[in-house]
N, C-alpha and C positions, 0 to 999 in steps of 0.2 A: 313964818318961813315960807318962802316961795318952795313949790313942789312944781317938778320938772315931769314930762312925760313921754313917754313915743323919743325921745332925742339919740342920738347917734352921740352913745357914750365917747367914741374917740374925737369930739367935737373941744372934750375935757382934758382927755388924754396926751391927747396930740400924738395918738402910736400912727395916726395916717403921714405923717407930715414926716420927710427927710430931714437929717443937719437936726435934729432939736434936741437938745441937751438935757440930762437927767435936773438940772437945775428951773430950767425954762418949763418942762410937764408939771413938775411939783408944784411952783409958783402957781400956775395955770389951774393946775388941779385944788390947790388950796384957797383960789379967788372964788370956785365955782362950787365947792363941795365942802361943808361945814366941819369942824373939830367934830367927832363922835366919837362914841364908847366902844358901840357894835356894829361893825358893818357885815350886811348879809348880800349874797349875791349867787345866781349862778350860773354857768355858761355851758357854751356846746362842747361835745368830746369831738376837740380840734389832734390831729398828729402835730408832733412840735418836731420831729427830728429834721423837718424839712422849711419850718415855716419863718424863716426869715434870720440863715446862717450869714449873709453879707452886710445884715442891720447890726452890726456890732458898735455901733458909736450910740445907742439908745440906754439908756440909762447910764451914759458912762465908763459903760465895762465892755472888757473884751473879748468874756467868755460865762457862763451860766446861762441864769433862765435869761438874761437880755437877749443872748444869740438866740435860744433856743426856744424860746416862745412868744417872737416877735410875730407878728402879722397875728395870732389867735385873742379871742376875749379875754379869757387867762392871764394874759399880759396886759389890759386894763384893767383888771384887780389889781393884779401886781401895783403896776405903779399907782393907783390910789392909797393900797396897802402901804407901801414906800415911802408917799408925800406926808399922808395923814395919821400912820402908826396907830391906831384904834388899838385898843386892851383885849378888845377880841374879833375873833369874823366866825359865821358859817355860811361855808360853802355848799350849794348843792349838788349833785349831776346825777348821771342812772351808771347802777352798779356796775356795767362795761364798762366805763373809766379803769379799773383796776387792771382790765388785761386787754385795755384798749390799742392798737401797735406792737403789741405784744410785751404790754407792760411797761411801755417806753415812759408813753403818754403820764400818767400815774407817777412812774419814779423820778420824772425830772420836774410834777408841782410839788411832790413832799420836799422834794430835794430845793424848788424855789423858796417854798414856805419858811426852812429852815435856812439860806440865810438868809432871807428877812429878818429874822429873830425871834420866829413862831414854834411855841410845840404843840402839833398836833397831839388831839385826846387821843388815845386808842392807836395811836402808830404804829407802834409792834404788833399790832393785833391783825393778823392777812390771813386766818384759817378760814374753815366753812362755817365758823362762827361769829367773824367778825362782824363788831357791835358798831362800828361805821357805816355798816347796810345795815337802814330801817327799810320795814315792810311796813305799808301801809294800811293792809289787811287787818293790822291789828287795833286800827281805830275806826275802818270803815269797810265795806265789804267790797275792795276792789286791791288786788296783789298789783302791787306798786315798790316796789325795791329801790330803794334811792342811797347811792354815799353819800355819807355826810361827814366834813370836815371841817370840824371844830377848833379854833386857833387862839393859843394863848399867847401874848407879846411875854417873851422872856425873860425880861430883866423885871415884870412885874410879879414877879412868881404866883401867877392864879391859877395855874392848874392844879394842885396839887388836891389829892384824891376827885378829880373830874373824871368821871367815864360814861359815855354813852350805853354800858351795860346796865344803867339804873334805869334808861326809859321804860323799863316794864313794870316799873310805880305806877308808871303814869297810863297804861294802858287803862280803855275805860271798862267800870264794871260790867256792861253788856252792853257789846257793838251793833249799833241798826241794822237791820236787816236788809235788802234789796229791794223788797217788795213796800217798806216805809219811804225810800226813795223817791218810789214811781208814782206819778200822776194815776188819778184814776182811770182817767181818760183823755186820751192825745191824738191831733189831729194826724187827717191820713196820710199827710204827706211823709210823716215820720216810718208810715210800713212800707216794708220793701215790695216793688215793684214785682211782679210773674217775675219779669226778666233778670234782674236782680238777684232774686232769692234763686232762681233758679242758676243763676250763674254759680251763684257761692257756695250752692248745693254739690252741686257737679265736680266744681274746684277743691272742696272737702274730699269729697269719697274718692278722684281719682288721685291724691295726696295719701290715704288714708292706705289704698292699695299697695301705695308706694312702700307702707310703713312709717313715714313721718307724721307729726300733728299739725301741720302745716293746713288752714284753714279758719273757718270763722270760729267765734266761743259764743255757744249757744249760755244763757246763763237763764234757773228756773227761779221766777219769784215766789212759788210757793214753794221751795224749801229754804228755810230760815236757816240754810247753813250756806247757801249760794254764794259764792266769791267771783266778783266779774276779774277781765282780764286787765291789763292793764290801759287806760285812754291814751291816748297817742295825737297828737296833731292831725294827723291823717283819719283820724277818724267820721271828719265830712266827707270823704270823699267816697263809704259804703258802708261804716259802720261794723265793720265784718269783725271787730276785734270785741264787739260787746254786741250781741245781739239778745232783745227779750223775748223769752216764747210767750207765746200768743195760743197757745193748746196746738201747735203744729203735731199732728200725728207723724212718728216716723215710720213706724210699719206700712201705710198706708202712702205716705210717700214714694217709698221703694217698690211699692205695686204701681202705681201710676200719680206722678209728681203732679201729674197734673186734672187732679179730681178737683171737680168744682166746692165741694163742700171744706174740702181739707185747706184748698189755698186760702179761705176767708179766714184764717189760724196764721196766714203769713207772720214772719217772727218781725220785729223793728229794732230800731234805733233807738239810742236813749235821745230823751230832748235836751236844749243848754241848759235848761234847769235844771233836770235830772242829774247831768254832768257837774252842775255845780254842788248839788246835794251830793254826788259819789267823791268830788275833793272835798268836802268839807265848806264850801262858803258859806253854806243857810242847812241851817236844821230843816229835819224831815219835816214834807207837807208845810211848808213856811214860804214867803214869797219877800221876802225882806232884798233878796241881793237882786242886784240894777243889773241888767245884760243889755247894753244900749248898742251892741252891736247882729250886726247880721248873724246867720247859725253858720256860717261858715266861719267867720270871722271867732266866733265865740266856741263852736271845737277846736279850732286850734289854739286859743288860749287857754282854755282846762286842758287841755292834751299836753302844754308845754309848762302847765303847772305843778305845783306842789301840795300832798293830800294837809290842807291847815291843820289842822287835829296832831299831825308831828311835830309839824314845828312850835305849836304852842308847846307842846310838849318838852321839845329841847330848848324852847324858852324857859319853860318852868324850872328846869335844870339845873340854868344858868343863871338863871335871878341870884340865887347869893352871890355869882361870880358879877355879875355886873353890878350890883350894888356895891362891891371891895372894888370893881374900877370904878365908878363913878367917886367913891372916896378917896380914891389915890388921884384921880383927875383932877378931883378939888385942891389937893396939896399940892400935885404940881403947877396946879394956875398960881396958887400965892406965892408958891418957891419962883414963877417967874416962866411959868409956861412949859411945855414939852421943849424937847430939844428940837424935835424935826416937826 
């Protein structure tokens, strides 16, 4: 099977193009994108209340998610969901989806999902417990909150007893630590600058006055309970959301920031590797995964990724569930194919 990469999904879609009929995307979409079981995907927290009310001839209808979440990524799920009816999907995004718009955002993809003909796992579940936000803390040492929306196609009745409240089977018996992460040693362009450090310094404490926590997260490798904050795409651009100490004295700071002994303690950056071992690509101290791109280019892909260690996770989950649709997709091909 050919593998596609970097392409501008509405190339498939056709949600860019005027006049195109829910008939014409699907066709399109099912020349380009294979029969499958599980489709996983995830996208930006777009507002829908505004995004494309006068595209009402897109999918054919005149009112729903068509009007309402035209122009966002959302609506390229959709209609792939639509064309190809997959047995199941997970969705990913960050836990603001839920009261993103003030909640708009959120009730009009449940509300798309369903009629598609999905039921979400864990639906009714919206307290401060809901088991649709995983943390991903709990497989690696970095608080990473992510929804996740797990979708059953209806008329195949697979959901039954599925909840994302078993993932804490699957947490592991002891989570690496911070300090197994980190290189032993890493070049200097990764510590922060006088200037730098000092900014971020400055910007902490008079944040800090304010009463807010607004500022960098200092995180300690020698204490094996250490939790970084969350990686972010923006994290090339200073780091300040994960920072490693480096023995920075803070007392010593606060009498003069700028003592020659203390700055050589400056805190850093993590490296791509680093980054890649806090989501999960390569085990600690291992150099197995390929980063063929530049450090800019490769924080903002761990920043805009997902910690693996979960999703293997609600892979593991789901294995019985996709192995009953792989067997019912079998019957359907002899009975004479899907319908849509």
């Amino acid at each position: 099977m050919q593998h596609r990469f970097n392409e501008d999904i509405r190339d498939i879609t056709l949600s860019h193009r005027e006049g195109v009929s829910d008939d014409e995307a699907a066709e399109r979409i099912r020349q380009h994108i294979p029969q499958h079981d599980v489709l996983l995907a995830g996208f930006p927290c777009q507002p829908f209340s505004l995004a494309g009310v006068s595209k009402k001839n897109a999918l054919g209808r005149a009112h729903g998610f068509a009007c309402e979440t035209q122009g966002t990524l959302f609506f390229d799920v959709v209609r792939i969901i639509d064309a190809r009816r997959p047995a199941l999907f997970v969705l990913e995004n960050v836990k603001n989806l839920k009261s993103h718009d003030q909640g708009n955002t959120f009730r009009i993809i449940m509300q798309t999902l369903d009629e598609l003909g999905y039921d979400v796992a864990d639906a009714a579940d919206n307290g401060p417990d809901d088991p649709k936000i995983i943390d991903g803390q709990h497989f690696l040492p970095q608080h990473r909150e992510r929804i996740v929306l797990v979708g059953f196609r209806r008329d195949l009745n697979l959901k039954t007893d599925f909840t994302l409240r078993n993932i804490a089977r699957c947490y592991p018996p002891r989570r690496p630590t911070l300090a197994e992460l980190l290189e032993p040693v890493v070049e200097a362009k990764y510590i922060l600058t006088p200037v730098l450090w000092k900014y971020l310094y400055r910007y902490a404490k008079k944040h800090q006055a304010r009463g807010n926590g607004f500022g960098y997260g200092m995180v300690y490798p020698d204490n094996p309970e250490s939790v970084a904050r969350t990686l972010s795409a923006r994290y090339y651009k200073d780091g300040a959301e994960i920072l490693i100490d480096r023995g920075w004295d803070m007392a010593k700071g606060e009498v003069n920031f700028d003592d020659a002994g203390n700055q050589q303690h400056r805190p850093r950056r993590l490296t791509p590797r680093e980054c890649a071992r806090l989501m999960g690509f390569e085990a600690p101290q291992t150099y197995q995964f390929r980063i063929p791109v530049s450090d800019t280019q490769a924080y903002r892909q761990f920043g805009n990724s997902v910690v693996v260690p979960v999703f293997a996770a609600v892979a593991k989950l789901l294995e019985p569930k996709i192995h009953q649709a792989v067997t019912l997709r079998q019957r359907e091909t002899a009975d004479g194919g899907r319908s849509r």
